[in-house]
C-alpha atoms as one frame of an Amber mdcrd trajectory, in Angstrom:
protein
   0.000   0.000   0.000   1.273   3.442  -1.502   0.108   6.784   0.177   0.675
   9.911  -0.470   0.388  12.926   2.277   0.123  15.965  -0.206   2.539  18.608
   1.759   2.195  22.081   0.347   4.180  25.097   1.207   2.873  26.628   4.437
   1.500  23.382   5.242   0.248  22.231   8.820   2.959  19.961  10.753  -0.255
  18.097  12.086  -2.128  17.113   9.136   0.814  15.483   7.429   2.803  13.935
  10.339   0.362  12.633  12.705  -1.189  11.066   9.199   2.343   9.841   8.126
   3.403   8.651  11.283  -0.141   6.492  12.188   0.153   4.796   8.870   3.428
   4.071   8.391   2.891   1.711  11.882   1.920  -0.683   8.846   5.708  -0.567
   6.984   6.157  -4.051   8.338   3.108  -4.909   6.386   4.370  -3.557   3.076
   2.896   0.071   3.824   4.318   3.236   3.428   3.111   6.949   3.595   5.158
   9.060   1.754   5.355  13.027   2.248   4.398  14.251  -1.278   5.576  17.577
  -2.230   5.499  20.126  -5.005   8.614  20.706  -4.561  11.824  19.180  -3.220
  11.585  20.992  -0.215   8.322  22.896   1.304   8.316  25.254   4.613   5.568
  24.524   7.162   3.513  27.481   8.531   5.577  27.437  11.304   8.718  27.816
   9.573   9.475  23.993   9.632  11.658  23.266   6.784  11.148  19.503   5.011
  13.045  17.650   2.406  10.228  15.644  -0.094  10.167  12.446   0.156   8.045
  11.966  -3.554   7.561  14.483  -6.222   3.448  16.110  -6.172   3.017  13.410
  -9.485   3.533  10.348  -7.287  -0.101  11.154  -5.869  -1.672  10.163  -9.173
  -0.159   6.095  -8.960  -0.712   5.954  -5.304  -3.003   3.659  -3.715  -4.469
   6.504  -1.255  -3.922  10.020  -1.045  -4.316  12.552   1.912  -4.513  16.036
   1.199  -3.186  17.978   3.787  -3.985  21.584   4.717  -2.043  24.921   4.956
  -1.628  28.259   5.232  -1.173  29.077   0.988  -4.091  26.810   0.257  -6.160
  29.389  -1.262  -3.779  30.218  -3.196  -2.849  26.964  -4.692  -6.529  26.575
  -5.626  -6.066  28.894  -8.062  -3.069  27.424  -9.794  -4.528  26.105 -12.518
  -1.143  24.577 -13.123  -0.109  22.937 -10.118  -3.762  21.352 -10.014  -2.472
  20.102 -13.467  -0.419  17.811 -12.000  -3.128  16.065 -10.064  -4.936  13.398
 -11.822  -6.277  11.168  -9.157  -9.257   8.851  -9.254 -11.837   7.546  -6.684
 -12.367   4.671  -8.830  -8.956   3.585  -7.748  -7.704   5.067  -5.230  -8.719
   5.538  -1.548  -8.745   9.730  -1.335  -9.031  11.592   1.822  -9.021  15.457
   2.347  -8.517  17.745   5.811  -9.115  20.971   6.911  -8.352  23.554   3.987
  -6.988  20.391   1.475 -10.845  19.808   1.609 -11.151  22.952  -0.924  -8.263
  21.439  -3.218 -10.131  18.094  -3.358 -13.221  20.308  -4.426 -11.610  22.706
  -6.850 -10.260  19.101  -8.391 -13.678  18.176  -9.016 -13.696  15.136  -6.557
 -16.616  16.124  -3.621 -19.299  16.738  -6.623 -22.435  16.679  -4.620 -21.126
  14.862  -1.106 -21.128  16.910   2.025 -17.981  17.532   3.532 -15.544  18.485
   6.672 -13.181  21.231   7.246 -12.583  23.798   9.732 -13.965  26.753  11.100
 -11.271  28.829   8.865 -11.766  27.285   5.279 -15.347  26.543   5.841 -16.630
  29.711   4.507 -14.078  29.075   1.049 -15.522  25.574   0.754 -19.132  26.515
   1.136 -18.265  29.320  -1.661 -16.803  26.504  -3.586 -20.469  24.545  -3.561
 -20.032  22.612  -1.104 -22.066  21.957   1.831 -19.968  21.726   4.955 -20.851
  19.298   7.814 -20.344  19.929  11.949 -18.709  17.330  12.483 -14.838  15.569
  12.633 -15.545  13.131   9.732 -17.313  12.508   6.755 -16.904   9.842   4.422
 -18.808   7.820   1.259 -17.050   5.370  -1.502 -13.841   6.568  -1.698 -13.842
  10.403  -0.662 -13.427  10.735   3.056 -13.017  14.038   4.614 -11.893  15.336
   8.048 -11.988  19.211   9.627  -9.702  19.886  12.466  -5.987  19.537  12.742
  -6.330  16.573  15.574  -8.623  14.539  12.891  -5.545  13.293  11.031  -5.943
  10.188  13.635  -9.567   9.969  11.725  -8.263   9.898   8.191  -5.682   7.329
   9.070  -7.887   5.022  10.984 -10.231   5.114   7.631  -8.037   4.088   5.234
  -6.162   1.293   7.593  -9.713   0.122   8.254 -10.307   0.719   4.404  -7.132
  -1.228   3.374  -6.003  -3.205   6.386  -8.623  -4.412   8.947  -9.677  -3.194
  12.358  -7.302  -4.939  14.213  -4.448  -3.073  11.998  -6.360   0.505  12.682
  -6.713   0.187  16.174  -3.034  -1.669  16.661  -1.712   1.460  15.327  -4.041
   3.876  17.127  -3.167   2.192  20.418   0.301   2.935  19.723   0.082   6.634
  19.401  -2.589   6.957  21.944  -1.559   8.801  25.090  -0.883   6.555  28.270
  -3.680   6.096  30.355  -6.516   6.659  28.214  -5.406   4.054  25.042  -8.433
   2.332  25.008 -10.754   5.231  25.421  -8.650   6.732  22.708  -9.215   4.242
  20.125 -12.842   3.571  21.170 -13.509   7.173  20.233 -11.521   6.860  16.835
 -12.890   3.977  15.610 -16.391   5.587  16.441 -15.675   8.339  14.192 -15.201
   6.515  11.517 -16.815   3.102  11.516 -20.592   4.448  10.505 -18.621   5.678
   6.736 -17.706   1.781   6.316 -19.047  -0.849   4.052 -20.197  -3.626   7.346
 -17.850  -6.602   5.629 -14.587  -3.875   6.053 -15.382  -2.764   9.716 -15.649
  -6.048  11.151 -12.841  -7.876   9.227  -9.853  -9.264  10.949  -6.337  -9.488
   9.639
């Protein structure tokens, strides 16, 4: 399994590493979440400097995609050219979307008439974009999930290991990242969050 975590310039450190570092639990199942840049290197909003670890084109061979949010995300809405060099495809791939990467997944064309997430920021650019914006963490149908807050990464990673892998992968790696104490609260509450946007033979599945 091949995934991509979109990483723009100005992009949020917690969108693409919480999603990078959840999934890639799975390397020693043949997994692995790649940060997927524009360019070879990008600058977080906070000034974070990252080397790419694929080139913005790997996102269109990928088996899943997460598009991660940012700070220069309105801006790369409008360039007609770097959304060029997007061509993904719900018919194969698994694609998710948070916070303001929700309004690059619907300036590609890919929400159509689903609701979505985001947060309280973009929502007003998404909603001007067509789309109607839920209240809630998670929203997902087929193969076009969605998430709106920086601390749903968890959310978009436990759908596509439940997706891809099986519950016992999601909440392996859940409980793994989950903070001492509360684990099993913690991936209770994940799981939740997600489960309802899954076809019944994918939630219940073991390994």
């Amino acid at each position: 399994m091949q995934i991509a975590i979109l990483t723009f310039d100005g992009f949020n450190e917690l969108d693409s590493f919480i999603a990078v570092g959840i999934l890639n639990r799975m390397k020693p199942k043949g997994w692995k979440a790649f940060i997927t840049c524009p360019a070879d290197t990008v600058t977080s909003m906070n000034g974070v400097t990252i080397q790419a670890e694929q080139p913005l084109e790997f996102a269109s061979t990928a088996d899943a995609v997460i598009i991660g949010s940012g700070i220069k995300t309105r801006e790369i809405a409008q360039d007609r050219d770097m959304l060029a060099r997007l061509q993904l495809d719900p018919a194969r791939q698994i694609i998710g979307a948070q916070c303001s990467g929700t309004l690059l997944l619907a300036k590609l064309g890919l929400i159509g008439d689903l609701p979505a997430c985001t947060d309280l920021t973009t929502k007003p650019w998404v909603i001007e974009a067509g789309v109607r914006v839920l209240d809630q963490p998670f929203y997902a149908e087929g193969n076009i999930g969605t998430a709106g807050g920086c601390l749903a990464a968890q959310y978009l990673a436990a759908w596509i290991l439940l997706r891809a892998a099986s519950r016992e992968d999601a909440e392996a790696a859940l409980h793994y990242v989950a903070p001492v104490g509360q684990k099993e609260d913690y991936v209770a509450r994940a799981i939740a969050s997600v489960i309802d946007y899954m076809p019944n033979e994918m939630a219940t599945r073991s390994a």
